[in-house]
C-alpha positions as CSV (number, residue, x, y, z in Angstrom):
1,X,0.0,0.0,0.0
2,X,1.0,3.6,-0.8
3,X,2.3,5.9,1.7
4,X,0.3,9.0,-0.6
5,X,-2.9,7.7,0.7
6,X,-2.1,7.5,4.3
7,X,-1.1,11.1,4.2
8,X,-3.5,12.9,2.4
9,X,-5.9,11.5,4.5
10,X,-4.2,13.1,7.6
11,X,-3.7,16.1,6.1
12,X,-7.2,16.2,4.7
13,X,-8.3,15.5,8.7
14,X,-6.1,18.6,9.9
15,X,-6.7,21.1,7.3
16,X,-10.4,20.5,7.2
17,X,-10.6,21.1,11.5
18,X,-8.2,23.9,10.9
19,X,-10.8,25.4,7.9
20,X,-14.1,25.2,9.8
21,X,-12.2,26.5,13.2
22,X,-11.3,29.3,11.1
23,X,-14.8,29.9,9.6
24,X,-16.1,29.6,12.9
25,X,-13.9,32.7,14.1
26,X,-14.9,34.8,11.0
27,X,-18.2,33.7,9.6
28,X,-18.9,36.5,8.3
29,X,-16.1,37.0,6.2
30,X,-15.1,33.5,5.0
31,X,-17.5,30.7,3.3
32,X,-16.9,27.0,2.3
33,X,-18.0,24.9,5.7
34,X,-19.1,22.3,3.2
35,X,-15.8,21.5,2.0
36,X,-14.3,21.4,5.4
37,X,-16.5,18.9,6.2
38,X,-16.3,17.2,3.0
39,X,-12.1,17.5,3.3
40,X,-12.8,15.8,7.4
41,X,-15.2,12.7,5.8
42,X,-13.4,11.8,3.0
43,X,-9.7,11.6,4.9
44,X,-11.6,9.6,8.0
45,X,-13.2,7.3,5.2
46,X,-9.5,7.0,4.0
47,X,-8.4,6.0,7.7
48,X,-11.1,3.5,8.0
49,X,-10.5,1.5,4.8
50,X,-6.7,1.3,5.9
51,X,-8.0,-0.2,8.8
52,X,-10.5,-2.3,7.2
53,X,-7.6,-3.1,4.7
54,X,-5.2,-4.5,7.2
55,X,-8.0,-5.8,9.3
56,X,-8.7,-8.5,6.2
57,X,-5.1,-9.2,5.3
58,X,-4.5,-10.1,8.9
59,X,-7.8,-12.1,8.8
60,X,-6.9,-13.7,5.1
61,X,-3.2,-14.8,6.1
62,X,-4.9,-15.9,9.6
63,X,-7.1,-18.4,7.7
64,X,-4.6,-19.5,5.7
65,X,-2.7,-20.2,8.4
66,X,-5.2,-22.6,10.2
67,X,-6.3,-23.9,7.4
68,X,-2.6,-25.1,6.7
69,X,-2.1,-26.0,10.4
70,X,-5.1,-28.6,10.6
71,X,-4.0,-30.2,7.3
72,X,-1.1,-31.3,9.0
């Protein structure tokens, strides 16, 4: 797995908090909550399928291992 994916998603995470804390300050003068939120969903959807991701090759190579262990 690529290391590009695991870092956008953090920085995706950061900027997005640091965007709508900033809008929050100044809502009169700045727009664009919906992509902060949009920028905070999509890197935690990225963090979730890495975990989902290594969560089923552990689970895979697991059941490949038992499987070969009771052949023997």
């Amino acid at each position: 797995m690529s290391v590009a994916p695991r870092q956008t998603s953090a920085v995706a995470i950061i900027t997005g908090h640091m965007a709508r804390a900033e809008i929050r300050r100044r809502p009169h003068e700045l727009e664009g909550d919906g992509l902060a939120v949009t920028g905070l969903v999509l890197g935690w959807v990225m963090v979730g399928a890495v975990i989902a991701a290594i969560l089923v090759f552990i689970l895979f190579f697991g059941g490949l291992a038992w499987l070969a262990a009771m052949s023997n």
